[in-house]
N, C-alpha and C positions, 0 to 999 in steps of 0.2 A: 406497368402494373406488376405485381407481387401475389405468387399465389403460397402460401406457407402450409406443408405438406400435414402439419397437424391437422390442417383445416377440412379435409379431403380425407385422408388415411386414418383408422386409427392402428393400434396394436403394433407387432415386431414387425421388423423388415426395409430393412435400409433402403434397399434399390428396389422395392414392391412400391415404396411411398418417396422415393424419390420421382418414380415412373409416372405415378398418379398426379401429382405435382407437376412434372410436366406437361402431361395431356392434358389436365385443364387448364394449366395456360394460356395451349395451343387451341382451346375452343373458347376463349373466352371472347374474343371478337364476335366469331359468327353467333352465339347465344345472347350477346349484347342487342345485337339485331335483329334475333329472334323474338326476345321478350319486348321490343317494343315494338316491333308488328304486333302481338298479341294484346298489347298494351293499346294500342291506336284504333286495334278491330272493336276493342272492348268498349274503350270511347266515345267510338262511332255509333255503338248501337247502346248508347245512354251509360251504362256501370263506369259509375265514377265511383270504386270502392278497389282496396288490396285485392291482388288474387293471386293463387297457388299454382306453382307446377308439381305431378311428381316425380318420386325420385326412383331411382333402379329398383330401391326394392320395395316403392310405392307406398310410401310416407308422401307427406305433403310438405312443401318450400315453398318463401314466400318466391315472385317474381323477381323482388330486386334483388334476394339472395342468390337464385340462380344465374343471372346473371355474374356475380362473382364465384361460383362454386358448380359449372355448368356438367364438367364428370361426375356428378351426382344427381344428376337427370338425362343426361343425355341416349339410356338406354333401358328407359321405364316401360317401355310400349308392350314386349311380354308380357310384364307383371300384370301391368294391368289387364289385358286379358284374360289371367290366369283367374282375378281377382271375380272379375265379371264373368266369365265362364260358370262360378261357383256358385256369385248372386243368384244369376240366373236359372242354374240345372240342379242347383243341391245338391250338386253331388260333389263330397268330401276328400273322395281319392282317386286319383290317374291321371293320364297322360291330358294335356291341352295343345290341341295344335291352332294356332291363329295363321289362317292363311290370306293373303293381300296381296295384293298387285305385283309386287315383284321377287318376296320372301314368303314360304312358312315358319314359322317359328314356336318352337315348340318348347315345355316346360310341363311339371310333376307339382300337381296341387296334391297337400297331404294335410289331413286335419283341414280342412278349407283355406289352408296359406299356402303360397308357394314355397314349394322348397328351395333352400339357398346355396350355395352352393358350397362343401366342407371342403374341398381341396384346392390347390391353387389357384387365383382366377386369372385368365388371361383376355386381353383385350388386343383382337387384330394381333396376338401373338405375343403382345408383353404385357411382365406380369406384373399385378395389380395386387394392393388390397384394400378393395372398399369392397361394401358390401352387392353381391349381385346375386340376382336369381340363379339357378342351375338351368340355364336356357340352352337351346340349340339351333340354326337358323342356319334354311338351304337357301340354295336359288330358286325355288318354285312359288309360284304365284298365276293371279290369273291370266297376267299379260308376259308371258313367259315366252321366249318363243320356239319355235318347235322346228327342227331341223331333220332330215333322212339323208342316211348315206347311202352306196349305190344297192345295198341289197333290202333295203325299206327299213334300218334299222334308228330307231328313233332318238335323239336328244332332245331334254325338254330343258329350259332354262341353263345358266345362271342368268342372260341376258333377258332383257326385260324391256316393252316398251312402256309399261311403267304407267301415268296418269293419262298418255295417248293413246288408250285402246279406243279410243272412240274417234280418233281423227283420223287422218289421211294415210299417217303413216300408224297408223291401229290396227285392230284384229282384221281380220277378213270378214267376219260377223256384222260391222261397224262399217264395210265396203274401203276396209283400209287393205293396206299391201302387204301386211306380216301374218302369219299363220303362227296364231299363240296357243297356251293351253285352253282357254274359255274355247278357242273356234273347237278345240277337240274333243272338249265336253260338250258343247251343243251338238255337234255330228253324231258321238256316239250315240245321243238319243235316247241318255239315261234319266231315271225320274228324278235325280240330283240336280239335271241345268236344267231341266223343265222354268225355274223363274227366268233364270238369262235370257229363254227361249222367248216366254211368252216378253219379257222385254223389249227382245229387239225385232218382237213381231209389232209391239206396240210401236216400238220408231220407224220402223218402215211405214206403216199405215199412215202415221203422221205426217213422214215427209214425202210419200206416194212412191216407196218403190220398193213395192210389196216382191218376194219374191229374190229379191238381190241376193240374201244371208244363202240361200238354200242352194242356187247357182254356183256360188263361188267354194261352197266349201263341196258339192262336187267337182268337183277339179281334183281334190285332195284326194279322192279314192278311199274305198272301203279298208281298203290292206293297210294304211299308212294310219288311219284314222285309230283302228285297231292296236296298232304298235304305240303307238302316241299315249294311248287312253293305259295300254296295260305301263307304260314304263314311269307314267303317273303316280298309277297305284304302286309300284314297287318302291317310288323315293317314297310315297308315306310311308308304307308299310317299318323300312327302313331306319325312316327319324324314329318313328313309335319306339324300335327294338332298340336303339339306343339309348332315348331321353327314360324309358322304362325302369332299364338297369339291372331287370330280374327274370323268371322265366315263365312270371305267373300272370295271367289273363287279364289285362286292364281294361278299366272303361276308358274309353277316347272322346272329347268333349273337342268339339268342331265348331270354330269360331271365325268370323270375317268373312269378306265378301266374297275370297276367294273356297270358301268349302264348297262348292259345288262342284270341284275336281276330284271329291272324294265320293267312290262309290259305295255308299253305306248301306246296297241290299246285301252286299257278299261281304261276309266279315273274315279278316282273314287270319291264320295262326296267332295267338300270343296275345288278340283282343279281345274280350268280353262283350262290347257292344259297343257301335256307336250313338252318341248322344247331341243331339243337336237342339237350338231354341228356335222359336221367328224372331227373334229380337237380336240371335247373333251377329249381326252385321255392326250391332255399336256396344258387343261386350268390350273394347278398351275404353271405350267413353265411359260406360258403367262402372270399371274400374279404378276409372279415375274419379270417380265423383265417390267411392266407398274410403277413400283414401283417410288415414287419422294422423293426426298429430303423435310424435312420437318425442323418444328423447333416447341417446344410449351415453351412460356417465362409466368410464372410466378413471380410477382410483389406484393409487397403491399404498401401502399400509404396510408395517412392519411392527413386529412383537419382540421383545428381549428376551421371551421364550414364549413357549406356546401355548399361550393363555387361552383358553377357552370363554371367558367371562371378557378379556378387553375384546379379544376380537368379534363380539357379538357385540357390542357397542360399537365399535367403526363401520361394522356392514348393517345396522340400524341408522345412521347416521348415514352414509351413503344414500342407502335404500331412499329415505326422508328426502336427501338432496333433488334426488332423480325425479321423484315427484314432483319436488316444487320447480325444478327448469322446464319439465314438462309442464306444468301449468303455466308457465313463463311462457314458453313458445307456444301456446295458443291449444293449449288442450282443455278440455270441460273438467274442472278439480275431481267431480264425482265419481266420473267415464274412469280414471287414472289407474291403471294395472300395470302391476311392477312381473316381470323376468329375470330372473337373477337369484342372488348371487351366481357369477361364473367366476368362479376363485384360479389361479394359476402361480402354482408355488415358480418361484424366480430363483433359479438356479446359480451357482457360481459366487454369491453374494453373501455378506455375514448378516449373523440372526435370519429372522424365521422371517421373510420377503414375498409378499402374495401381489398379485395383478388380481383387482375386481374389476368385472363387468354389469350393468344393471342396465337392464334396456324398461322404458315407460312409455306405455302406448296411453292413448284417449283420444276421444272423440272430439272434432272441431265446436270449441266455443263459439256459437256465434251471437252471443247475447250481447259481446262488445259493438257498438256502435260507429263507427267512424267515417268521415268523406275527406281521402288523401285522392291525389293523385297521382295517377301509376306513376310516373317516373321521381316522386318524389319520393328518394332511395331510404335518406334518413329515418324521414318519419314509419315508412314502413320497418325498416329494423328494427327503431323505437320498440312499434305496438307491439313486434313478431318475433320480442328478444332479443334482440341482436347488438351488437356493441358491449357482453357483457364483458368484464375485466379479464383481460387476459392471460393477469398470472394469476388467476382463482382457477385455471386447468387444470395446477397441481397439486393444488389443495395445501399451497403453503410448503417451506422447504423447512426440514428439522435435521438435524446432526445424529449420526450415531451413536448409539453406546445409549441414548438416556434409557434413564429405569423406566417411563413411559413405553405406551406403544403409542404411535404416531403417526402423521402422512408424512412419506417422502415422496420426492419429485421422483417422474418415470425418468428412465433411462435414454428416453427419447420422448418427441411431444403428445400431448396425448390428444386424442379424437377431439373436434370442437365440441361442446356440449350444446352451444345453442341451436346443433342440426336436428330434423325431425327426422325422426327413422321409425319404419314402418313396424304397422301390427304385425306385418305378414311374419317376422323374424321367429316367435315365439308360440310353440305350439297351443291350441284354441284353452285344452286341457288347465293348461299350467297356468293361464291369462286369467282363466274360471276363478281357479283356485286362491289365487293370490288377489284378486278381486276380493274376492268373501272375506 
């Protein structure tokens, strides 16, 4: 297979979209596989219809697209928390931390979107340029596990037992043989693991061996329990003052199954409150279900001077395009809010040379009707835009010098246009605006 780095990247940077072009590559197998487990789960329980994944920065793709273009979903699972954190709490600005089984992960909602990230992005250490959330992501989670050295001083994670906290080799809680962070939240006996508690007071009752959780983790000692619990609160503390970026008092919105390791009677420097729902345990599923159709069209354009009057007619013209590919890729025509102009004079080059950006967001059409099935790749492209002409990327190639202004091809390829890219990009403000 072939992955063509316009397809994945947009914008400058030789070896940023050389890089991304090879990572997804190298996952193109394993999401092959992925989408049709998803595809065969869905089957199973009746939906014979197209369905979505999303994408990093939680826009919506079809399944048979992700499959070819899988570095554009592979690292959605923040956002979407970020997204559902917001649903859920209304609240507009601060920190988000989603904490899970073996990672918390943390990200800055602003205007009710995640913020993105402005400066280089790197992934596993190289660098990239798609677009990504401004996340941060430790070793901490529930099934963490917890180690002392000879003077009771505590490590909590990066390792992790992960989906077997509840088996043999699982928490101590669970009458397993690892001492994780969950055993050390329920020992300290804060009103934060109070559910875990009453939990696996509920399983032992069930399975008659009432009594077990409470034995084993005395063993643990009061001193060690203590260490454990404080060196918890300092990685959050920690991620907070990082993913923050400033010196001023944020709200912290606590999300996944793992929040119960956060002690949210004692608030500590640099946070304004914490904020929690009952319904946190499925903010990224909420997330993912708020997801819209997007579109981001790159252009370039050149003037034989700098006309004020043509160039208001090419970035009208644009704008119109952006719209109508969004609608193409499955947005509601109505829903359809344009972002943009993002102009970038282009240096080094003769006459007056601009790079546009136009990002279009909307809401999923679902007034279309159709019965495919999932691995029937084509026809989903078909419905979900895809297959459109691939030298309409550049809008056509023109010569210099004419007395016109014109489109000229970019200097390198430009972004695929039939990808959906998310609301979140575009603050709520400017979406308002250019709505009306």
């Amino acid at each position: 297979s072939i992955t063509l780095s316009h397809q994945v990247a947009g914008g400058l940077g030789l070896l940023e979209r050389e890089n991304a072009a090879i990572m997804n590559e190298s996952l193109r197998p394993l999401c092959a596989q992925t989408v049709r487990a998803f595809a065969k789960a869905l089957d199973n329980l009746g939906f014979r219809c197209p369905f979505f994944l999303t994408k990093n920065d939680g826009t919506l793709i079809s399944g048979s697209r992700a499959k070819n273009l899988p570095v554009l979903a592979f690292s959605s699972g923040p956002t979407n928390s970020i997204r559902g954190a917001h649903f859920l709490t209304l609240v507009t600005d601060g920190v988000v931390i989603d904490l899970g089984g073996t990672t918390s992960d943390a990200g800055y909602i602003q205007n009710g979107y995640p913020r993105q990230a402005s400066s280089e992005v790197r992934v596993a250490g190289v660098s990239v340029n798609f677009t990504m959330p401004d996340t941060l992501s430790i070793g901490l989670g529930g099934g963490s596990h917890v180690e002392f050295d000879d003077v009771d001083s505590a490590t909590v994670g990066p390792l992790s037992v992960g989906y077997k906290l509840e088996t043999a080799d699982g928490a101590y809680i669970f009458n397993g043989s690892r001492l994780t962070a969950s055993d050390v939240a329920v020992a300290s006996g804060r009103a934060c693991a109070a559910p875990l508690r009453e939990y696996v007071e509920r399983e032992e009752e069930r399975k008659g061996t009432q009594g077990t959780c409470e034995q084993r983790l005395a063993t643990v000692g009061r001193a060690r329990v203590d260490a454990a619990w404080q060196r918890i609160q300092c990685m959050v503390t920690d991620l907070i003052d990082v993913v923050k970026g400033s010196n001023d008092n944020v709200t912290v919105i606590l999300v996944g199954g793992g929040s119960i390791l956060v002690d949210t009677s004692s608030v500590p420097a640099g946070v304004a409150r914490f904020v929690t729902h009952k319904d946190s345990d499925v903010a990224n599923a909420v997330g993912a279900a708020l997801g819209q159709i997007g579109f981001v069209l790159e252009r370039n354009y050149e003037l034989p001077d700098n006309d004020g009057e043509l160039r208001r007619k090419f970035l009208d013209e644009f704008e119109e395009e952006a719209r109508s590919r969004c609608e193409k890729a499955g947005a509601l025509k109505s829903t359809i809010a344009i972002h943009g102009p993002i102009e970038l004079r282009m240096g080094y080059m003769p006459g007056f040379r601009y790079r546009v950006t136009y990002f279009a967001v909307g809401d999923v059409d679902d007034s279309a009707q159709i019965d495919l099935h999932h691995e029937d790749d084509d026809a989903l492209d078909l419905f979900y835009g895809g297959g459109a002409d691939e030298d309409e990327a550049t809008g056509g190639a023109a010569g210099l010098g004419s007395p016109q202004a014109k489109r000229v091809p970019s200097p390198e390829p430009l972004l695929a246009e039939e990808d959906p890219m998310l609301c979140g990009v575009p603050p709520a403000t400017e979406l308002e605006k250019n709505a009306e």
